[in-house]
MIDRENLO-985407 format. One line per 2 residues: number of its first residue (from 1); their letters; for each residue x, y, z of C-alpha. Coordinates in steps of 0.001 Angstrom, whole numbers. Example, Ala and Ser with C-alpha at 12.3 -4.5 7.8 and 13.67 -1.06 7.14 Angstrom:
<pts>
1) as) 12300,-4500,7800 ~ 13670,-1060,7140
</pts>
This chain:
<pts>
1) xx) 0,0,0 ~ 916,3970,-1008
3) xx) -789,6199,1459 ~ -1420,10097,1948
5) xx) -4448,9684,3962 ~ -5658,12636,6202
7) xx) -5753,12026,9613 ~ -9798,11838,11477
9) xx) -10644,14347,13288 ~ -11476,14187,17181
11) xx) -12638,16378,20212 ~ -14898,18289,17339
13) xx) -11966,18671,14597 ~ -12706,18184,11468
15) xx) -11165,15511,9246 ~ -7856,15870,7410
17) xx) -8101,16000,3888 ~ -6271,13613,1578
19) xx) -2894,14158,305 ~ -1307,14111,-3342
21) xx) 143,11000,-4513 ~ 1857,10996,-8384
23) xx) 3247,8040,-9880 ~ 4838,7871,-13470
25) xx) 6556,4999,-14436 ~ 7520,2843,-17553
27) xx) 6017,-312,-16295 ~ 2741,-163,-13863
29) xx) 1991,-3874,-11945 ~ 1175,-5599,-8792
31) xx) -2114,-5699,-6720 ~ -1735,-3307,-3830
33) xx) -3946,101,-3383 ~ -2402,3444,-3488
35) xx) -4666,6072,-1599 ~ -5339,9462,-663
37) xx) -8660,9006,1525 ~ -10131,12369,3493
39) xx) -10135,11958,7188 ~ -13342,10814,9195
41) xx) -15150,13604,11268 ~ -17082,13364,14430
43) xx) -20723,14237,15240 ~ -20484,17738,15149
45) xx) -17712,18105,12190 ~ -17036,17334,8719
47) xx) -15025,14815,7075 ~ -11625,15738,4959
49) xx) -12186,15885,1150 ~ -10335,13443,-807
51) xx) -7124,13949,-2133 ~ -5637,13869,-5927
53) xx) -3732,10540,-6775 ~ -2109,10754,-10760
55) xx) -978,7689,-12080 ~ 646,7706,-15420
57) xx) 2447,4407,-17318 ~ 3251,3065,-21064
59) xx) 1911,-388,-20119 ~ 87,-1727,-17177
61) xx) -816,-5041,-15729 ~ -1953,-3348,-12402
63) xx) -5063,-5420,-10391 ~ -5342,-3137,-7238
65) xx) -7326,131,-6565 ~ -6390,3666,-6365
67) xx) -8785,5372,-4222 ~ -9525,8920,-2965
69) xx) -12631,9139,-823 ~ -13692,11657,1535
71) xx) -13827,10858,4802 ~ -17037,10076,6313
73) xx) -18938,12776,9210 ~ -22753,12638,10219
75) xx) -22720,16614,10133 ~ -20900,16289,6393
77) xx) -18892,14471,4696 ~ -16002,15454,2813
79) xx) -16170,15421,-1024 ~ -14457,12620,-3419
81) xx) -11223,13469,-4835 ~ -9761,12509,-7628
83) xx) -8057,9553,-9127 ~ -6399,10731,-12489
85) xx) -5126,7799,-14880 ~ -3301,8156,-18129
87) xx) -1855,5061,-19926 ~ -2192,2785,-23389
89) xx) -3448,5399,-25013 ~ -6392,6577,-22551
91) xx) -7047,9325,-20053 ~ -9161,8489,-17207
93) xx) -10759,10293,-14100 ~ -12202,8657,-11173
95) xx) -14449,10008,-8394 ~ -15799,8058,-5950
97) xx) -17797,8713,-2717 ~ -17311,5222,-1409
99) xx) -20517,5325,-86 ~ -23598,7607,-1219
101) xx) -23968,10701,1535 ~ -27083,12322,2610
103) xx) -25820,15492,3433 ~ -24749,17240,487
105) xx) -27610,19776,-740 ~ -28640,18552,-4843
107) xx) -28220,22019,-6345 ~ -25201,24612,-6046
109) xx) -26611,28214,-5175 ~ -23962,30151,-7264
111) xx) -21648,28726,-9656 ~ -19510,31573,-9667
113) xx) -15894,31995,-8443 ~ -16517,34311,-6113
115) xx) -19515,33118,-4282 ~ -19008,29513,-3806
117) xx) -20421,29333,-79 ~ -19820,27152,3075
119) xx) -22841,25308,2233 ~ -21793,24076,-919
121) xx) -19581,21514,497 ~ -18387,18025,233
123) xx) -18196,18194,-4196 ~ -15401,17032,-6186
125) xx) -14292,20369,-8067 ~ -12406,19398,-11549
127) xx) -9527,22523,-11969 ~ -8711,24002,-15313
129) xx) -5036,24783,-15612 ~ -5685,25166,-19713
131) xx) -9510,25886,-20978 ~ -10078,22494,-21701
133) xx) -9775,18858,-20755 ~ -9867,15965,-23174
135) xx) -10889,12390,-21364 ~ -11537,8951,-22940
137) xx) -13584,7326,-19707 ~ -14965,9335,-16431
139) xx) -16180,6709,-13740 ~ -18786,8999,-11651
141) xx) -19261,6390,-8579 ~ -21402,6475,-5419
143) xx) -23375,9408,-5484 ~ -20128,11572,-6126
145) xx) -20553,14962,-6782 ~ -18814,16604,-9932
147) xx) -18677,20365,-10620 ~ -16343,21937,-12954
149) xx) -14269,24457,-11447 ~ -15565,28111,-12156
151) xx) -14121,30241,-14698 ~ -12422,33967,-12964
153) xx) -12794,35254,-16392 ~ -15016,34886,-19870
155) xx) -13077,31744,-21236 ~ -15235,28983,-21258
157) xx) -14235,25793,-19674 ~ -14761,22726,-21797
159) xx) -14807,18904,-20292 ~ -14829,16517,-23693
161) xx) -15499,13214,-22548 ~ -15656,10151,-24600
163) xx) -18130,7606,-22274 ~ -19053,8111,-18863
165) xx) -19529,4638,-16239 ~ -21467,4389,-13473
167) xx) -22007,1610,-11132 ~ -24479,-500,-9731
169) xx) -27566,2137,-10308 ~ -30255,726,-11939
171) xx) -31135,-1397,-8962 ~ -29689,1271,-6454
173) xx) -30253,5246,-8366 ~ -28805,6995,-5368
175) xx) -25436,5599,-6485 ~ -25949,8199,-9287
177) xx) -23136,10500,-9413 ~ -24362,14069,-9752
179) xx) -22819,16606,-12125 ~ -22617,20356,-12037
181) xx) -22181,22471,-15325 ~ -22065,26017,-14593
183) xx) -21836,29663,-16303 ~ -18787,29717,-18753
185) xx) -18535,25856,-18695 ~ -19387,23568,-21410
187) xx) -19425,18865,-20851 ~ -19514,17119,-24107
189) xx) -20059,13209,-23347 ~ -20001,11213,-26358
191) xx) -21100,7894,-25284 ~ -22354,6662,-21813
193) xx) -23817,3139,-21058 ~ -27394,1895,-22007
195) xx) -28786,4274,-19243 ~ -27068,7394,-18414
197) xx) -25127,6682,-14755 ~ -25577,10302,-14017
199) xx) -28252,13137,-12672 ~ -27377,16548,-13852
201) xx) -27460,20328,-12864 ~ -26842,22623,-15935
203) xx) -27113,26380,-14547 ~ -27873,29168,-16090
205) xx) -25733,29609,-19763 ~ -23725,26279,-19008
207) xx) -23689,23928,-21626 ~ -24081,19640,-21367
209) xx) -23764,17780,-24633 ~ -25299,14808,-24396
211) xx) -25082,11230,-26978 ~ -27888,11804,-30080
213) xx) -30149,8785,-28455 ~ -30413,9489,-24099
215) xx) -31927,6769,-22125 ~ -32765,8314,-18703
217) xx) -33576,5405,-15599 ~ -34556,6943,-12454
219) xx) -32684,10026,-12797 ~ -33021,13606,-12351
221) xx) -31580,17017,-14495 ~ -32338,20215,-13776
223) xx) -31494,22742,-16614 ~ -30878,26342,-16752
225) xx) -28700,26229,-19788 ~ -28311,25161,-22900
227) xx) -29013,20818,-23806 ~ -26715,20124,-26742
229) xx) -26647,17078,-28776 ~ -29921,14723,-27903
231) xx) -32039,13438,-31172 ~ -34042,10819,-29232
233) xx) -34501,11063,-25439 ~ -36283,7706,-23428
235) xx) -37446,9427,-19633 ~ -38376,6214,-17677
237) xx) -39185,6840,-14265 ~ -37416,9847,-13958
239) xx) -37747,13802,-13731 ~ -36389,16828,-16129
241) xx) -37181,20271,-14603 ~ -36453,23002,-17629
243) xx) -36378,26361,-16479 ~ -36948,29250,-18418
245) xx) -33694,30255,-19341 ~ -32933,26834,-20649
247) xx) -32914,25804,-24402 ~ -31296,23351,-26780
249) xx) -28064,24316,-28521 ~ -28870,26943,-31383
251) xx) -32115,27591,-30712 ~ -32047,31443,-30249
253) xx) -35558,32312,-27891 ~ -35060,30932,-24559
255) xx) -37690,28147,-23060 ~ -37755,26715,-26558
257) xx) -36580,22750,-27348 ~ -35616,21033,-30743
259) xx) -35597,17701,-30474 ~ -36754,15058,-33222
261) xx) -38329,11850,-30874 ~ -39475,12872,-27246
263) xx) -40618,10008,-25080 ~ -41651,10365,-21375
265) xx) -42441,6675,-20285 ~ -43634,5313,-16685
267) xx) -43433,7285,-14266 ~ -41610,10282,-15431
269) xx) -42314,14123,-15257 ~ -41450,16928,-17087
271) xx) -41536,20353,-15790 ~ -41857,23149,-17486
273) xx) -43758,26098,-15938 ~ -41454,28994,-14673
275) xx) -43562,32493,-14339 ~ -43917,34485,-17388
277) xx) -42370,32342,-20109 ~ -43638,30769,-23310
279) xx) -42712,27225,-23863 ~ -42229,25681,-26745
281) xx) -41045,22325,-28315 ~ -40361,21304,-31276
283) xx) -40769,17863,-32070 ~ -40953,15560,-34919
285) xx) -42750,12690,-32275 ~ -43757,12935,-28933
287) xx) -45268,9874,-26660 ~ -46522,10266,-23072
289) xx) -46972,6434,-21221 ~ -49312,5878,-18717
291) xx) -48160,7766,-15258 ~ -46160,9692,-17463
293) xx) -46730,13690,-16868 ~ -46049,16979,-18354
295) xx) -46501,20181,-15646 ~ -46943,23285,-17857
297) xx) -48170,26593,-17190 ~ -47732,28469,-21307
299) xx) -46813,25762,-23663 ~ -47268,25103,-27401
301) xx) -46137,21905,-28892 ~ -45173,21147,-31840
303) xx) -44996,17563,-32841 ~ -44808,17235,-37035
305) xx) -45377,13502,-37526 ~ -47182,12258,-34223
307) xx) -48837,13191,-30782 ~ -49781,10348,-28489
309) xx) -50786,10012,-24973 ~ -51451,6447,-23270
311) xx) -54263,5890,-20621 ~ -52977,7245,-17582
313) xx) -50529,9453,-19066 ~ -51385,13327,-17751
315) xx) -50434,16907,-19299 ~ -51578,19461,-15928
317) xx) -51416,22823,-16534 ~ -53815,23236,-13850
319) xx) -54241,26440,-11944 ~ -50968,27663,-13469
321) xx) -53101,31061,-15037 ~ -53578,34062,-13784
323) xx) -54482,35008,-10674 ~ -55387,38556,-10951
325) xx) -58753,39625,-12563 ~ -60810,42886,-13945
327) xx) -62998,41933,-11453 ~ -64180,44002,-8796
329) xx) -64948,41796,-6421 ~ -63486,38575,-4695
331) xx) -66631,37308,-4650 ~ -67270,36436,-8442
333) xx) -66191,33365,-10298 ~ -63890,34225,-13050
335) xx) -64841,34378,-16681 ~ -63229,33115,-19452
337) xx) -65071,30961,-22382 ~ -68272,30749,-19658
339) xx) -69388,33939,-17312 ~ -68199,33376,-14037
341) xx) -71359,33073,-11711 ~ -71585,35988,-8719
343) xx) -71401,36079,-5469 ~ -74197,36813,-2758
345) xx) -73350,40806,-2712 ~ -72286,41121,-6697
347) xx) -74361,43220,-8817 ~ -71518,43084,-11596
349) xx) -70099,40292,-13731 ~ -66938,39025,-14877
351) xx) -67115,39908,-18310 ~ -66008,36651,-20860
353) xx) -62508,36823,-23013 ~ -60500,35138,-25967
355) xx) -61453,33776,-29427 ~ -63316,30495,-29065
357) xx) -61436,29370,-32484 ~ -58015,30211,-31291
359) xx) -57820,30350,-27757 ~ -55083,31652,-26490
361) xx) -55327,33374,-22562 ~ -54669,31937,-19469
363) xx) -57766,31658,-16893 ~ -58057,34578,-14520
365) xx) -58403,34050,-11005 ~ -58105,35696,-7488
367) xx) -55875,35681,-4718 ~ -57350,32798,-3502
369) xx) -57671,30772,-6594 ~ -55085,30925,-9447
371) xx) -57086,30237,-13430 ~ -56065,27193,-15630
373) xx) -52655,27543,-17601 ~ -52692,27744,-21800
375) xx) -51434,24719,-24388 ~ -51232,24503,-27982
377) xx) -50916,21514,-29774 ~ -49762,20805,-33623
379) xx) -49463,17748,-35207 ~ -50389,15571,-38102
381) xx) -51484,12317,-36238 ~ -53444,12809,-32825
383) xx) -54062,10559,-30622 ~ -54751,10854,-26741
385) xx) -55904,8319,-24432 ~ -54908,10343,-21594
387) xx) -55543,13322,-19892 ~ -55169,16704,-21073
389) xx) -55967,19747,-18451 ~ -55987,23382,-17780
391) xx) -58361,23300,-14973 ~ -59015,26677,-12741
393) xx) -58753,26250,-9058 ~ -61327,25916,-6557
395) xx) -61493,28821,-3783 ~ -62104,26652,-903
397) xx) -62144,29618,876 ~ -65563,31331,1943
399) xx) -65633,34664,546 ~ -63894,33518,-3129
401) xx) -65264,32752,-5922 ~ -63430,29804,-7941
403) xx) -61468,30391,-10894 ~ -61763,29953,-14772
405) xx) -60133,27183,-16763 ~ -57698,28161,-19196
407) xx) -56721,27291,-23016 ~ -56495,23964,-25044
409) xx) -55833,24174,-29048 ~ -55521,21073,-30486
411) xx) -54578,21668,-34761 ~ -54429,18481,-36254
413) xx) -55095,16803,-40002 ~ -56569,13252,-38074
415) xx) -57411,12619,-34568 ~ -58330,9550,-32196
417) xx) -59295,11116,-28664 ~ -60283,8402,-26192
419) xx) -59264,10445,-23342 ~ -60208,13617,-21566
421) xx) -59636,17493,-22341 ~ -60577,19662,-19928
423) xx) -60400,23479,-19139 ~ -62978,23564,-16280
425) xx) -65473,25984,-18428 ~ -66128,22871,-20327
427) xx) -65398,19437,-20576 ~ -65121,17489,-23830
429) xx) -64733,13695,-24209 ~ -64447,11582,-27061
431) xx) -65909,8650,-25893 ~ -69175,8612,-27648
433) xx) -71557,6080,-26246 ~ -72278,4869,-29872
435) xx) -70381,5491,-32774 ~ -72250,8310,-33978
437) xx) -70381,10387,-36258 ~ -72474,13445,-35179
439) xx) -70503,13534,-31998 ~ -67427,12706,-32870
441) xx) -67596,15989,-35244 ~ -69033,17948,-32566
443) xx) -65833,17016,-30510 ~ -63661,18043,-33347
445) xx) -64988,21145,-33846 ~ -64997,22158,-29864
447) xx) -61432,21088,-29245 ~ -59401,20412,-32465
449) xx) -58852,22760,-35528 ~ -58603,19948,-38287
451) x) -55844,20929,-40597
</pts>
């Protein structure tokens, strides 16, 4: 064994954190460990962050491990280091948490030099001594947290990786490694395994290239910046949170998403519904399984070839209008396709809004009771089995009157609606009793402009 452990802390110290261990040589053999390992903490400190081990050879025959964890504390632990490898040709980077920790928050506040906080602990930071790094394999183990290192000036950072590894996370997802792209910071990942091994933070005007065909498996990414790369992404029990300054790569309006084959499967969510932003995507075919869910709050979609929604599957835009009103009084339901109804002491109504056509506002609503959000939908093939809402909110407050539903277009050249669209003014279902063509046109004409 090679060891620059830190020493654990005790009587409230915090652990050491690991040392530096670099090793070139010709010829690289045997089956010992070399190690840099943070120290432990105690109940009331944190552990040391791992240290940096290098390891660089022409040939290798090595069967040990080369670690750099951080040592363990209940109040935090200390972040991975790193375990650098360069040899036959390759470049690899390790980071390892040994064990998944609980205590480090999922989100960095400020990814900016200057404002990196106490409470941002126990991540791996990956320094920059030229503007970018080229890797063949990064092994993201054991809920490890990576963040690039922060750029003091305008020159982006780049990380090019050519596959990514996790381990052991399909049956076990908190072994997910987490990684952090920030401002002035760019990832590129080539390849990754079947399912990406990773959950990922892009912040605001950081950029993650991803492969062309992403298959997500309980995972999470949060994006504030730009998605580069993805042709065909599989969600399968997982969740994608897009704020509004988020896009894909050359797409100039912010909030808007090019991206050929869109599939949110079992269990998965995307979110999309930050205040005062128009979503769009753009979409050659998009597929919503049963329990699979958009949240929107303004959203047109844009799906050229297909649209389809499974029983069970759910796009809720509900109460995610307005919540102000011309109204005069608390007391009166909202208007919006139907007159809201008054209250005990109105004498006034709400008067209605919007082009029954080509609806386009959000409900309105009170401070009580927020109105149903707005969608538009294109596409040549439609076909929904599931739910489709942009319900208004109930008051349940005495005193408040409830709020109006909001806006569904549907524009489409043929349509199979077994499902549900609803804006809480009216209802509309597809599900004739008989096949009577007389209400299946009378649906058409209510809810879907037939191109």
């Amino acid at each position: 064994m090679i060891s620059c452990d830190g020493e654990a802390g005790v009587s409230g110290a915090g652990g050491a954190s690991g040392g530096s261990l670099m090793l070139v040589t010709n010829s690289f053999s045997g089956s010992g460990t070399l190690q840099a390992n943070g120290g432990d903490g105690d109940t009331i400190s944190g552990g040391g962050g791992g240290g940096r081990v290098s390891i660089t050879y022409t040939t290798s025959e090595f069967t040990g491990k080369h670690l750099a964890y951080g040592g363990r504390a209940t109040n935090g632990d200390g972040g991975a280091g790193t375990v650098y490898v360069e040899g036959a040709g390759k470049k690899m980077l390790y980071i390892d948490n040994k064990t998944p920790s609980s205590n480090i928050k999922s989100k960095i506040s400020n990814m900016d030099m200057t404002s990196i906080t106490g409470d941002e602990s126990s991540r791996t930071w990956v320094p920059f001594d030229t503007a970018s790094i080229t890797l063949d394999e990064l092994y993201i183990l054991n809920g490890a947290h990576m963040a690039l290192e922060p750029s003091a000036t305008t020159t982006t950072h780049s990380l090019t990786v050519q596959n990514v590894y996790g381990e052991d996370f399909i049956n076990n997802p908190e072994n997910k490694g987490v990684i952090h792209v920030g401002h002035h910071q760019s990832l590129a990942i080539s390849q990754s395994n079947l399912y990406l091994p990773f959950n990922a933070n892009v912040y605001n005007e950081g950029v993650l290239q991803l492969p062309s065909t992403v298959k997500m498996y309980k995972g999470d990414f949060f994006f504030e910046g730009i998605l580069s790369g993805v042709s065909t992404w599989d969600m399968i029990n997982s969740n994608v949170e897009l704020k509004g300054t988020s896009k894909t790569q050359n797409t100039l309006t912010p909030a808007s998403f090019t991206i050929t084959t869109l599939n949110i499967l079992a269990g998965s969510t995307l979110t999309m519904r930050d205040n005062n932003t128009n979503y769009k995507l753009d979409l050659n075919s998009l597929f919503i399984g049963a329990t699979g869910t958009i949240l929107g709050r303004k959203l047109e979609i844009e799906a050229s070839a297909s649209f389809v929604t499974e029983d069970g599957a759910n796009i809720d835009l509900d109460g995610q209008g307005s919540s102000v009103s011309g109204s005069v009084s608390n007391t009166l339901g909202t208007s919006h396709g139907g007159q809201g109804g008054k209250g005990t002491s109105d004498t006034i109504n709400d008067p209605t809004n919007d082009d029954m056509r080509n609806p386009s506002m959000p409900g309105t609503g009170n401070t009580r009771a927020a109105g149903g959000g707005v969608i538009k939908i294109t596409t040549a093939t439609f076909t929904n089995d599931g739910v489709i809402s942009a319900n208004g909110q109930d008051a349940n407050t005495t005193g408040y009157g409830g709020a109006a539903g909001g806006s569904i277009e549907i524009s489409c050249t043929s349509m199979q609606n077994g499902g549900r669209s609803a804006t809480h003014c009216y209802e509309v279902s597809s599900e004739p009793m008989v096949d009577s063509p007389a209400v299946d046109r009378l649906v058409e004409e209510v809810v879907v402009l037939l191109l």
